[in-house]
N, C-alpha and C positions, 0 to 999 in steps of 0.2 A: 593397848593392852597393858597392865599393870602386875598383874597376879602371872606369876610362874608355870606354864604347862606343866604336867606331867611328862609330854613326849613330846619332843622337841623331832621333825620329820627332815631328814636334811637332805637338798639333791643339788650337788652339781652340774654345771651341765652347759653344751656349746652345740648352737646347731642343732636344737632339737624342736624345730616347730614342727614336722610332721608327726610328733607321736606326741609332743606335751600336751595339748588338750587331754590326751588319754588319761595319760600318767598324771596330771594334777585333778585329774573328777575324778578319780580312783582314791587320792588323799582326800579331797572335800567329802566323797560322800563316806567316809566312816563311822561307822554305829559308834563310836568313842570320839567324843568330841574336845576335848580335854587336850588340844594339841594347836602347836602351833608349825608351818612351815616354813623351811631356811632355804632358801634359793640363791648360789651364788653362780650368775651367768656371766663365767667366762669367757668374753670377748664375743660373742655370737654376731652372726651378721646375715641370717636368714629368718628375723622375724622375731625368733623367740622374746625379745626383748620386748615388745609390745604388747606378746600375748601374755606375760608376765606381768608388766602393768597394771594390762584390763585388769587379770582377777583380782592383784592387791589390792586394786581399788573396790572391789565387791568385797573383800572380805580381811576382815584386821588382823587374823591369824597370820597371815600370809605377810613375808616379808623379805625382797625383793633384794641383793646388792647386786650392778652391775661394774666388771671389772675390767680391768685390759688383759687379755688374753695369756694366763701364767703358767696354764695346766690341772691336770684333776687333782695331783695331791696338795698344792697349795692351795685351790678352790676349796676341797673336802676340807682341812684344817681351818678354812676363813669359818663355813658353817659350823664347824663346831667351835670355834671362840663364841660365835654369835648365840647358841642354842643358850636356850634357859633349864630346859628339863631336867627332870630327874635321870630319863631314859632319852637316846637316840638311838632314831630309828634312821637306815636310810633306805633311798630310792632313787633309783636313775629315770631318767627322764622319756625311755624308751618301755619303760616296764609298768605292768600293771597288778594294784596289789586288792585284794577281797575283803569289800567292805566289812569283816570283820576280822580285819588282819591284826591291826590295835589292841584293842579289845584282847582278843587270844592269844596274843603275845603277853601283854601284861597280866592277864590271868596265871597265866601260865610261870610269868617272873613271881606273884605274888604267891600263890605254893610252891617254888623252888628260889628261899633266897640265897641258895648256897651257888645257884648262878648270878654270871656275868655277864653273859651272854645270849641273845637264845634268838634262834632260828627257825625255819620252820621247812616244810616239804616244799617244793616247786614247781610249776607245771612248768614243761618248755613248750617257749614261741615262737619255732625258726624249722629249718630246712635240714640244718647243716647233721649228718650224722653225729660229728666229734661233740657238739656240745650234746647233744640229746642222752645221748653215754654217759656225759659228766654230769646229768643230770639223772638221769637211773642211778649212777653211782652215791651221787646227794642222798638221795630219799631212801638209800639203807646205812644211812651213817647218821643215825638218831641217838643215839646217849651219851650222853656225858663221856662214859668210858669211852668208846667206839671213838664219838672222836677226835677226842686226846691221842688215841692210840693211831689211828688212820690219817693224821695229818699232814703224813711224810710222802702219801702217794699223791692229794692234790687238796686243794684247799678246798676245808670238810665244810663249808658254808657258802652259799651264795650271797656275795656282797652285798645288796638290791633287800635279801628277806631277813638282814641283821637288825635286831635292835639291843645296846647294849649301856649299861650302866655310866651316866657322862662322867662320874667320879674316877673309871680308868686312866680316862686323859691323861689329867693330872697327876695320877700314879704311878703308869707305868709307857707314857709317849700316845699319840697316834700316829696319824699315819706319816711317814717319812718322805721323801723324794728322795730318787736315786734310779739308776739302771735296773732295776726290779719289778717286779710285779706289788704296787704301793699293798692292797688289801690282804696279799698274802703273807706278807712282811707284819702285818700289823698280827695276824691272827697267830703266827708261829712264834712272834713274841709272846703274846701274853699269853698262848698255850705253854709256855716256856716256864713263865711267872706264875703257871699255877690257878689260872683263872677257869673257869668251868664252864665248857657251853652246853645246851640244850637246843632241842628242838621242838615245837610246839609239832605231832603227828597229825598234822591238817597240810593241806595247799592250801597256803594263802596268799601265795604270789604268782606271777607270769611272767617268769623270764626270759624275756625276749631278746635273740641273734641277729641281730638286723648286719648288713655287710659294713654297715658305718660304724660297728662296735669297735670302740679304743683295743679290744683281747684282740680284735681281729687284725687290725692296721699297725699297733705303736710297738718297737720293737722290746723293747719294755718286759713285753709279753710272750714274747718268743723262749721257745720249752729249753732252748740252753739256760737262759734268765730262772727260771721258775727249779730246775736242778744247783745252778748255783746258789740259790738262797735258800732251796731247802735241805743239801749239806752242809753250808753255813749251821741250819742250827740242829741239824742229824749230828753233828759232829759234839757238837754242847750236849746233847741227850747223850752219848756214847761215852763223853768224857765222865759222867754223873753216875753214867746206871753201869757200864760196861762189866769194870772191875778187871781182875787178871784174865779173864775171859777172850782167848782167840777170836777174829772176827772174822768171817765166811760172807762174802757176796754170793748169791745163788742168779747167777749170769754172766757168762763166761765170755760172751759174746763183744765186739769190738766197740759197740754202740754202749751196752750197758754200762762196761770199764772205765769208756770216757766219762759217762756221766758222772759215777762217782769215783771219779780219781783222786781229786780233793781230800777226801776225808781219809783219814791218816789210819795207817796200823792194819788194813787188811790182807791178813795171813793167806787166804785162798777162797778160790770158787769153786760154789758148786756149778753142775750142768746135765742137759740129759744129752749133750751131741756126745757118741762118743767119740768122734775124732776128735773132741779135748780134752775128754779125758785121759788121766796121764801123762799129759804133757805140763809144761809151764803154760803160763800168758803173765808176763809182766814180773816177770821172775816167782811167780807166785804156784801152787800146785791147785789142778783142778782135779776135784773129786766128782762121782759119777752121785745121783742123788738118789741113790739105793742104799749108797756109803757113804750116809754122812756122820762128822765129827762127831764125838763125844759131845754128848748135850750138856755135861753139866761143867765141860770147860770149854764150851763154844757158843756164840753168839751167830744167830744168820739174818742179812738184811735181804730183804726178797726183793731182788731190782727187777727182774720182769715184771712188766705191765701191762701185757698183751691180756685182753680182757679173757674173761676163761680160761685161761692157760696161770694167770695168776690165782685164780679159786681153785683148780686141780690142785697147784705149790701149796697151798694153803690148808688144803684137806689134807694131804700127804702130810703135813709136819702135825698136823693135829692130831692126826692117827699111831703116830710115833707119838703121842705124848708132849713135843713141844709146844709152851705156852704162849700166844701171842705178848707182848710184850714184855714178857721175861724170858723168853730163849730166841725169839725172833721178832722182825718189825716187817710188814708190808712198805715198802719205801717206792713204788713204782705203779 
């Protein structure tokens, strides 16, 4: 190959011969052919490396590096050195994506150049309740606005159904290593720097929970991991937007406290137990959430997460007239 793809397709990956047939006929048969694939197989030792092989030897798109075993975010970084495209896409090796996933992505980048990003709806491939949830919850976080604004409750894109502009890299970092969750570190930075995502309103992926999933094993990934990095940068949005503005957590509870203790300067909680309110927790005052603060010298971050119990929180401040993102944030 000589001439530059368009989309340069990049996957990771260790230990994935029972599903990479899948996942690599899912790239070959794309209606958009304008693409090239980056495979960097770190350290495998059940086959993949052969089935890897075979195809690049069927097809000169396809282009193979085998490495010694380093991990996924230096693997994910080796393929993006190596990508040529204008765009990357990526894919893991357990997932399946809809031969007109390309295609509909790029259309979709080429009437919105004011994106960076852009993603698309998901179907889920597993058992497990917890991700099928995070998955309902994906597929109503479609706009740009939406989510910019919902990024602080969990990461507003599936990793797997991203394809984004490779001129980021270079601009604003990829993905890091470190005690964190690598992809959600990547997105709440450059939601941070102002980059705009989208969502192409199709399923054009299948993403699959298999029990061998890294979210599921690496501790990486673990929901303390995933609160400290998104106070990390809940706390930069608060330093930015806040102003002299008192700040209210609306969960008073022992769990929620811990979560965000970190982030500096919250005045008090709200709650509906009333045996807390009126009292302290953390030398701070809890109000009852019938009486909340003055809205136009208070700020409320909504750390309940309990599904439905946070859309009730949610309608309740709407109905008072609080605006999301300027009097309040869903953080939970």
């Amino acid at each position: 190959m000589t001439c530059s793809p368009e989309i340069s397709v990049v996957m990771p990956l260790r230990d994935a011969a029972s599903s990479l047939v899948v996942a690599l006929g899912s790239v070959c048969n794309q209606t958009f052919k304008d693409w090239e694939l980056i495979v960097i197989d770190d350290g495998s030792k059940d086959g993949s490396s052969a089935l890897l092989d075979d195809l690049a030897a069927k097809d000169e798109r396809i282009r193979i590096e085998h490495t010694e075993p380093r991990g996924v975010a230096p693997a994910m970084e080796r393929c993006c050195e190596l990508a040529r495209g204008v765009w990357i896409a990526r894919m893991d090796a357990d997932d399946w994506m809809h031969p007109e996933r390309l295609a509909k992505q790029l259309e979709y980048a080429n009437h919105h150049p004011e994106l960076g990003v852009i993603s698309c709806r998901v179907g889920y491939g597993g058992e497990g309740e917890g991700y099928r949830a995070h998955v309902d919850w994906l597929n109503t976080v479609m706009s740009p606005d939406v989510i910019a604004l919902r990024r602080f409750v969990e990461a507003p894109v599936a990793n797997p159904s991203v394809m984004f502009r490779r001129g980021l890299i270079a601009q604003l970092g990829g993905v890091r290593e470190g005690g964190f969750p690598e992809d959600y570190e990547m997105w709440l930075r450059w939601l941070d720097a102002g980059v705009r995502f989208g969502k192409v309103d199709e399923e054009l992926l299948i993403w699959n929970d298999p029990p061998t999933r890294l979210t599921r094993n690496d501790p990486r990934y673990a929901i303390e991991r995933f609160y400290e990095l998104k106070c990390l940068w809940l706390a930069k949005w608060l330093d930015r937007e806040l102003g002299e503005r008192a700040l209210w957590l609306w969960g008073a509870g022992r769990v929620t406290r811990r979560r965000f203790e970190t982030l500096p300067g919250i005045h008090g909680f709200i709650d509906v137990d009333p045996n807390k309110v009126g009292s302290q927790r953390d030398g701070r005052p809890v109000r009852w959430h019938d009486d909340l603060p003055p809205r136009e010298q208070s700020f409320i971050l909504v750390g309940v997460g309990k599904r439905g119990v946070r859309d009730e929180i949610q309608g309740l401040l709407d109905a008072q007239g609080w605006v999301e993102g300027r009097d309040y944030l869903l953080v939970a």
